[in-house]
PyMOL Python script that loads the backbone (N, CA, C, O; Angstrom):
from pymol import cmd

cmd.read_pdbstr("""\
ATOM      1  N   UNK A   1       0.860  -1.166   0.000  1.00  0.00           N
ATOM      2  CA  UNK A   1       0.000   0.000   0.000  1.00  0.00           C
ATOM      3  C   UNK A   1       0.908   1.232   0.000  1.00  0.00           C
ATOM      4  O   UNK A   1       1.965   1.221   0.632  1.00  0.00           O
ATOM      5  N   UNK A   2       0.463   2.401  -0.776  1.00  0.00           N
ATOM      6  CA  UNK A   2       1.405   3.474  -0.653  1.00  0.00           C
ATOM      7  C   UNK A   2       0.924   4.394   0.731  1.00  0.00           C
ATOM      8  O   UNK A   2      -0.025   4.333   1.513  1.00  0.00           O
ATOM      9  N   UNK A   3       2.182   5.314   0.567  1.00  0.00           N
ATOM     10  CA  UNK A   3       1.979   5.988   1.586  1.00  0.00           C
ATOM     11  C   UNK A   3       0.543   6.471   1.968  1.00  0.00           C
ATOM     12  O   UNK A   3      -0.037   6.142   3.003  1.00  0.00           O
ATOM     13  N   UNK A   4      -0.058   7.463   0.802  1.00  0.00           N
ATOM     14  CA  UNK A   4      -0.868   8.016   0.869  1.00  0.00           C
ATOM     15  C   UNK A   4      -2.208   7.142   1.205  1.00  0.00           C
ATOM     16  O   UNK A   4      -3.243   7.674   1.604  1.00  0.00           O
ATOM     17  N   UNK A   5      -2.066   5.762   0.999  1.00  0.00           N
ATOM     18  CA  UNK A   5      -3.424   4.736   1.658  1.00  0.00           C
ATOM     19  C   UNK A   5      -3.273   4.351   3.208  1.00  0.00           C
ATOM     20  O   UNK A   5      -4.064   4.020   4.091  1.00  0.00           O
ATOM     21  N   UNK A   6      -1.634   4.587   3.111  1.00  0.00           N
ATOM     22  CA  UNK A   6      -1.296   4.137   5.078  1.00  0.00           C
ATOM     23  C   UNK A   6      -2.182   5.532   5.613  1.00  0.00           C
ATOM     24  O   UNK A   6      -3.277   5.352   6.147  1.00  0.00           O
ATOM     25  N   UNK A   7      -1.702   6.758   5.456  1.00  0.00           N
ATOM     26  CA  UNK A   7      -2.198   7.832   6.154  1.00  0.00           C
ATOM     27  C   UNK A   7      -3.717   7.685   5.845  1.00  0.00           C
ATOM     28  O   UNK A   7      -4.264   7.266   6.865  1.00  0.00           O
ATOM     29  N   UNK A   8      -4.382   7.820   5.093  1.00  0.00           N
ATOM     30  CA  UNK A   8      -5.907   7.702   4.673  1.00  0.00           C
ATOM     31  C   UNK A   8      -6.580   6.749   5.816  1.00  0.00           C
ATOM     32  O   UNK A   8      -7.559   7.083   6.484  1.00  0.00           O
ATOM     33  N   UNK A   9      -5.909   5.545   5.924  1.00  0.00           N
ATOM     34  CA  UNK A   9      -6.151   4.371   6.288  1.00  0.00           C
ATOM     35  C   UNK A   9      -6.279   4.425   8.357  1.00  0.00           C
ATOM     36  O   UNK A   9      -6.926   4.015   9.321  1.00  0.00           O
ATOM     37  N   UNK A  10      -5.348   5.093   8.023  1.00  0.00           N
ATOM     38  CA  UNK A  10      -4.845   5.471   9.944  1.00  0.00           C
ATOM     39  C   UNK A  10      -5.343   6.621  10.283  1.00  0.00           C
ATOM     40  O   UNK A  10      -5.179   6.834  11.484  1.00  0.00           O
ATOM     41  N   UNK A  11      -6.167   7.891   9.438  1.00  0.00           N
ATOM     42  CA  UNK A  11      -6.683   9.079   9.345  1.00  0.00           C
ATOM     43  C   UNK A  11      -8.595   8.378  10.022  1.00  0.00           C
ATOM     44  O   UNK A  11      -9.210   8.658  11.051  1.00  0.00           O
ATOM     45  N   UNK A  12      -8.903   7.561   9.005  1.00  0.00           N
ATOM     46  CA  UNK A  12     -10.238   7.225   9.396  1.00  0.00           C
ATOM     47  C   UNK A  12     -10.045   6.245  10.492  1.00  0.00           C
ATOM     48  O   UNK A  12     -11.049   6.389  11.191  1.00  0.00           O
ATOM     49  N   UNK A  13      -9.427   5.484  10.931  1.00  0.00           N
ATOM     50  CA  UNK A  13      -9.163   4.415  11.898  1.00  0.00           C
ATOM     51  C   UNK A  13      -9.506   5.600  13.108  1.00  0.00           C
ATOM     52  O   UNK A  13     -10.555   5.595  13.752  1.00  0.00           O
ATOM     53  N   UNK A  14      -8.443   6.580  13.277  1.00  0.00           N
ATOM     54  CA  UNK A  14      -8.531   6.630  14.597  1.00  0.00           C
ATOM     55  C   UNK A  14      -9.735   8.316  14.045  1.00  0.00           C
ATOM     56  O   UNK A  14     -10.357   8.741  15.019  1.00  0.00           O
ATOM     57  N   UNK A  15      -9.889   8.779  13.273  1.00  0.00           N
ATOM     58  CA  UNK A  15     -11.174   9.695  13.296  1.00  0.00           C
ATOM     59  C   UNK A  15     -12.274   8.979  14.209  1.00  0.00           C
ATOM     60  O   UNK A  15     -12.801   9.408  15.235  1.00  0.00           O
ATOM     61  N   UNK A  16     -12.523   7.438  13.363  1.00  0.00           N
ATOM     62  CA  UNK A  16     -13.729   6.920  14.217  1.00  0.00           C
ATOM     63  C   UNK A  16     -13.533   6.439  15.558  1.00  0.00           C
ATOM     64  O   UNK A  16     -14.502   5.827  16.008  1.00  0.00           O
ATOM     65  N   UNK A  17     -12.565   6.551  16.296  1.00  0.00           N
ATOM     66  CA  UNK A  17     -12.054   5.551  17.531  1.00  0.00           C
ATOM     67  C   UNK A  17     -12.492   7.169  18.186  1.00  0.00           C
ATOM     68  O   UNK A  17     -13.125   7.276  19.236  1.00  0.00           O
ATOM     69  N   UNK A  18     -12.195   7.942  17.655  1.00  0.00           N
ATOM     70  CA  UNK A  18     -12.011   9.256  18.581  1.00  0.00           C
ATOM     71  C   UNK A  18     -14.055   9.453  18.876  1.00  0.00           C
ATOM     72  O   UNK A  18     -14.858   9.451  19.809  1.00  0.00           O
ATOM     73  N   UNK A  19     -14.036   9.562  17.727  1.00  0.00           N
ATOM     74  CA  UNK A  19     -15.776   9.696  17.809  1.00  0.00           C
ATOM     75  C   UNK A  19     -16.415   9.164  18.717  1.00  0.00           C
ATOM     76  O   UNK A  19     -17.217   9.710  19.476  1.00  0.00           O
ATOM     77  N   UNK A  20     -15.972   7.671  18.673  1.00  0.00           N
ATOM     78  CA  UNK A  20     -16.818   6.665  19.286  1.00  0.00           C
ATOM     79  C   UNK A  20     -16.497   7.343  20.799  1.00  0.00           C
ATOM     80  O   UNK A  20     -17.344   7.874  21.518  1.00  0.00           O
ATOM     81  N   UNK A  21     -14.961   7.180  21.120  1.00  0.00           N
ATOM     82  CA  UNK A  21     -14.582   7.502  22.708  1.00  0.00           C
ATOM     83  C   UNK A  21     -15.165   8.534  23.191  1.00  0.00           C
ATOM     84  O   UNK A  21     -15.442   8.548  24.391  1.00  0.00           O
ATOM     85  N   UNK A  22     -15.448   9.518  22.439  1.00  0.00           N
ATOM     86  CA  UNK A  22     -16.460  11.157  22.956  1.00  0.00           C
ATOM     87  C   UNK A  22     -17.652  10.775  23.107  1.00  0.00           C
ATOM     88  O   UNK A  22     -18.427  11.061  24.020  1.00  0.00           O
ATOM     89  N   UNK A  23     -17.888   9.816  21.789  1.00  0.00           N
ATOM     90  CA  UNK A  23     -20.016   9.362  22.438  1.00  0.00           C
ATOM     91  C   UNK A  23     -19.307   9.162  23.699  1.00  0.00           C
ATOM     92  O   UNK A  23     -18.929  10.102  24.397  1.00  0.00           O
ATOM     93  N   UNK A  24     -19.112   7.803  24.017  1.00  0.00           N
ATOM     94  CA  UNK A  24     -19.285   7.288  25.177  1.00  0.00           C
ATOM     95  C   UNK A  24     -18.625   8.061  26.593  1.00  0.00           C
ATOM     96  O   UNK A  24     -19.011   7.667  27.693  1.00  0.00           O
ATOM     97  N   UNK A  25     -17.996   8.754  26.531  1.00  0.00           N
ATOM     98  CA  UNK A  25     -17.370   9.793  27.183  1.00  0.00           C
ATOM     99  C   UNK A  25     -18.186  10.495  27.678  1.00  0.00           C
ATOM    100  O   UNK A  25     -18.283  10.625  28.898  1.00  0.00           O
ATOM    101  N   UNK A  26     -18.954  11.103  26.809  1.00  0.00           N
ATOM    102  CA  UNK A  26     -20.329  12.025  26.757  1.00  0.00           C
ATOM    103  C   UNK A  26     -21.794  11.435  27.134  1.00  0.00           C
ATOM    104  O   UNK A  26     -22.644  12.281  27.413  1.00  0.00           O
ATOM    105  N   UNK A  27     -22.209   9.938  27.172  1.00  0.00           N
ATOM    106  CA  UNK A  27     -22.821   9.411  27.725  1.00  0.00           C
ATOM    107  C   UNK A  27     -22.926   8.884  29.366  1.00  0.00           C
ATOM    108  O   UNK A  27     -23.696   8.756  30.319  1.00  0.00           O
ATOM    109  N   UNK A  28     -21.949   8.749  29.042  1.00  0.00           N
ATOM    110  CA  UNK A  28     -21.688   8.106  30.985  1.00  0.00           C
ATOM    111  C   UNK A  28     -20.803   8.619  31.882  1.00  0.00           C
ATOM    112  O   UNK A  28     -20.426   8.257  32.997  1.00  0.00           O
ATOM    113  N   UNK A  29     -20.502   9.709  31.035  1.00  0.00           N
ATOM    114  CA  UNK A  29     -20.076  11.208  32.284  1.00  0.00           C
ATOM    115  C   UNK A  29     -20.931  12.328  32.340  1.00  0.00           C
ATOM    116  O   UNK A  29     -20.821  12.999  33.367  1.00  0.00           O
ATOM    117  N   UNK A  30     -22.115  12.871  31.136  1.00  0.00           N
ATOM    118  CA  UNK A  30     -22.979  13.596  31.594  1.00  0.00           C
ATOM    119  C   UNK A  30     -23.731  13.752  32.905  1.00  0.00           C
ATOM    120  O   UNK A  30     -24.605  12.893  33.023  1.00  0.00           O
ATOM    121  N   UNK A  31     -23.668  14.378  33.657  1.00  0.00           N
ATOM    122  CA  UNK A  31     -24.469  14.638  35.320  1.00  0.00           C
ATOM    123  C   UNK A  31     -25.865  15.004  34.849  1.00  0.00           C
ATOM    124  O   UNK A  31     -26.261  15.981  34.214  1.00  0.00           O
ATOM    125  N   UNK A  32     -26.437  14.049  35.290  1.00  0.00           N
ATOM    126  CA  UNK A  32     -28.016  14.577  35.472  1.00  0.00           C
ATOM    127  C   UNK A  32     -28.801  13.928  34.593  1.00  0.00           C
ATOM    128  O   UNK A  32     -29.892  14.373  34.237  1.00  0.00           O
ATOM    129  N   UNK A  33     -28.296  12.812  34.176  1.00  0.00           N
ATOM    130  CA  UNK A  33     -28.464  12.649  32.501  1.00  0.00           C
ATOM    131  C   UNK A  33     -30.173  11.781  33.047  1.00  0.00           C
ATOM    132  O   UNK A  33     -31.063  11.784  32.196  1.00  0.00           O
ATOM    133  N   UNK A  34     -30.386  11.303  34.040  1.00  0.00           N
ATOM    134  CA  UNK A  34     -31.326  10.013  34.706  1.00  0.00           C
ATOM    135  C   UNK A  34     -32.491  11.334  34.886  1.00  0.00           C
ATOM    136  O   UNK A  34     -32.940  10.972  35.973  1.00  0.00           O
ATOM    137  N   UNK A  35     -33.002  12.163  34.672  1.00  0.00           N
ATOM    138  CA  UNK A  35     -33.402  13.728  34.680  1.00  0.00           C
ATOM    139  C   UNK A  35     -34.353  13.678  33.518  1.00  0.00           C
ATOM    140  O   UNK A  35     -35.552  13.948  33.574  1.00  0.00           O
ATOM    141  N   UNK A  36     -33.421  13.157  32.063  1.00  0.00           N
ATOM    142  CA  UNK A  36     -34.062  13.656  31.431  1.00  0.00           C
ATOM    143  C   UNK A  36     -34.682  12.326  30.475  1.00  0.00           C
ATOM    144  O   UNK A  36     -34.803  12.156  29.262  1.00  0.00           O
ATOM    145  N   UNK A  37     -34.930  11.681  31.416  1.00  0.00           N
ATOM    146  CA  UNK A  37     -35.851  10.575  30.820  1.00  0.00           C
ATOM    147  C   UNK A  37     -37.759  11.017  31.149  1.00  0.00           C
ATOM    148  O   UNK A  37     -38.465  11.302  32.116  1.00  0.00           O
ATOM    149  N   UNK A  38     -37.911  10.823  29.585  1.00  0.00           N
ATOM    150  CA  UNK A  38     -39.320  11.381  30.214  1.00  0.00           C
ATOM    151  C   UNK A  38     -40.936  10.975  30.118  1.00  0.00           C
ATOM    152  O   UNK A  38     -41.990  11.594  29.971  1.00  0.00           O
ATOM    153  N   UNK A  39     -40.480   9.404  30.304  1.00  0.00           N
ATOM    154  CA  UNK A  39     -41.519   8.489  30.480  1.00  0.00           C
ATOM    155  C   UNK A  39     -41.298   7.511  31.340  1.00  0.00           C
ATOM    156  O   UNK A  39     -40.222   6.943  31.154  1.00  0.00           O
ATOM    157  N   UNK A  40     -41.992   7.078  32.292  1.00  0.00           N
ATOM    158  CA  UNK A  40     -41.999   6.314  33.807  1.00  0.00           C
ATOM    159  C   UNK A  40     -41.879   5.437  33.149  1.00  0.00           C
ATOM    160  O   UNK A  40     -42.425   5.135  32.089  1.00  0.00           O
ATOM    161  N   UNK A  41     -40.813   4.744  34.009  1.00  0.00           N
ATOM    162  CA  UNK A  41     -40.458   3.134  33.299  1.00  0.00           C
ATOM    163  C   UNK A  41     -41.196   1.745  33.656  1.00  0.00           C
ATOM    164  O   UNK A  41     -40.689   0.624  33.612  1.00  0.00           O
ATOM    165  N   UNK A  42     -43.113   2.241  34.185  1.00  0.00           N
ATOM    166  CA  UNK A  42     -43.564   1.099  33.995  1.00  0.00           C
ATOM    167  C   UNK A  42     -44.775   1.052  33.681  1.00  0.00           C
ATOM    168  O   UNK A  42     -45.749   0.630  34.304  1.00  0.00           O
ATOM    169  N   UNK A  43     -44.635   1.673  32.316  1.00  0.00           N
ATOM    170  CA  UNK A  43     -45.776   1.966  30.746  1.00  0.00           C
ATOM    171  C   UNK A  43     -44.964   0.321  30.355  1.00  0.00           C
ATOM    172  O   UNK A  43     -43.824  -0.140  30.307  1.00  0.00           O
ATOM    173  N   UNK A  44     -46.577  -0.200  30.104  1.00  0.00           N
ATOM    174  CA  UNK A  44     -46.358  -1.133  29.350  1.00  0.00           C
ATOM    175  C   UNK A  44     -46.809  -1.263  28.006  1.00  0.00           C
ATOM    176  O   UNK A  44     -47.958  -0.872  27.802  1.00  0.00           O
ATOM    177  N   UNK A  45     -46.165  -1.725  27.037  1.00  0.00           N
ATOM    178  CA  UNK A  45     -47.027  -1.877  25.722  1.00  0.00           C
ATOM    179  C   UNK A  45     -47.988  -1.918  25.441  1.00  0.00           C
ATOM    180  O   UNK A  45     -48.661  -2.266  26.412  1.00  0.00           O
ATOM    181  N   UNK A  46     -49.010  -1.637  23.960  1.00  0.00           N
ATOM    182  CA  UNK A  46     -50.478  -1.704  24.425  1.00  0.00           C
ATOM    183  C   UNK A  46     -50.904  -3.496  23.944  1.00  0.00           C
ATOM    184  O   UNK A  46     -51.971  -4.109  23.973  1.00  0.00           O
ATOM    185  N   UNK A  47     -49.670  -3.846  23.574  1.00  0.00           N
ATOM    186  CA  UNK A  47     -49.878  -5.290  23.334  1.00  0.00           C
ATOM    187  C   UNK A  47     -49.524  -6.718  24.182  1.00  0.00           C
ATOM    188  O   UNK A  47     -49.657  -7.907  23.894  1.00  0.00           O
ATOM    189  N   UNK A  48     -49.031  -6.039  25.311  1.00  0.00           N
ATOM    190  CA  UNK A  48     -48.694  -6.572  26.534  1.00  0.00           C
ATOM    191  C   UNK A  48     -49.516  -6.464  27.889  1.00  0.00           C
ATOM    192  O   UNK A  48     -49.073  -6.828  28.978  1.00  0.00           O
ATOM    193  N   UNK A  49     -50.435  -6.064  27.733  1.00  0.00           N
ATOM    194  CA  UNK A  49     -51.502  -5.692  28.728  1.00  0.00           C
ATOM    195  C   UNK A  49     -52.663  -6.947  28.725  1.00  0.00           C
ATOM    196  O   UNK A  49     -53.174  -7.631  27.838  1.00  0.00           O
ATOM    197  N   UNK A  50     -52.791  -6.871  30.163  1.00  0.00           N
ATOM    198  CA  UNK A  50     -53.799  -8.322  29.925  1.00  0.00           C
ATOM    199  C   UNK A  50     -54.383  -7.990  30.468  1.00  0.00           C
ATOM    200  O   UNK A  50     -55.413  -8.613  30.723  1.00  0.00           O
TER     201      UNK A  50
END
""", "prot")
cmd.dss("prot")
cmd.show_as("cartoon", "prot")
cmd.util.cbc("prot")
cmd.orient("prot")
């Protein structure tokens, strides 16, 4: 592979590694995040109801 496919190649590799690590970074270090859920978690389906 030439140069220019190594860098391309190692450019998107870690673009997406970085992305991914900020979601999750940003998911489960946000404070307050249990706040902004905003339906009680015991709605049941309307097809699960007996």
């Amino acid at each position: 592979m030439s140069l220019a496919g190594w860098i391309t190649m190692l450019a998107a590799i870690g673009g997406a590694t970085t992305l991914f690590a900020w979601c999750l970074w940003k998911v489960l270090r946000t404070p307050g995040a249990t706040e902004h859920i905003h339906a009680p978690p015991d709605i049941e389906p309307p097809d699960q109801r007996g």
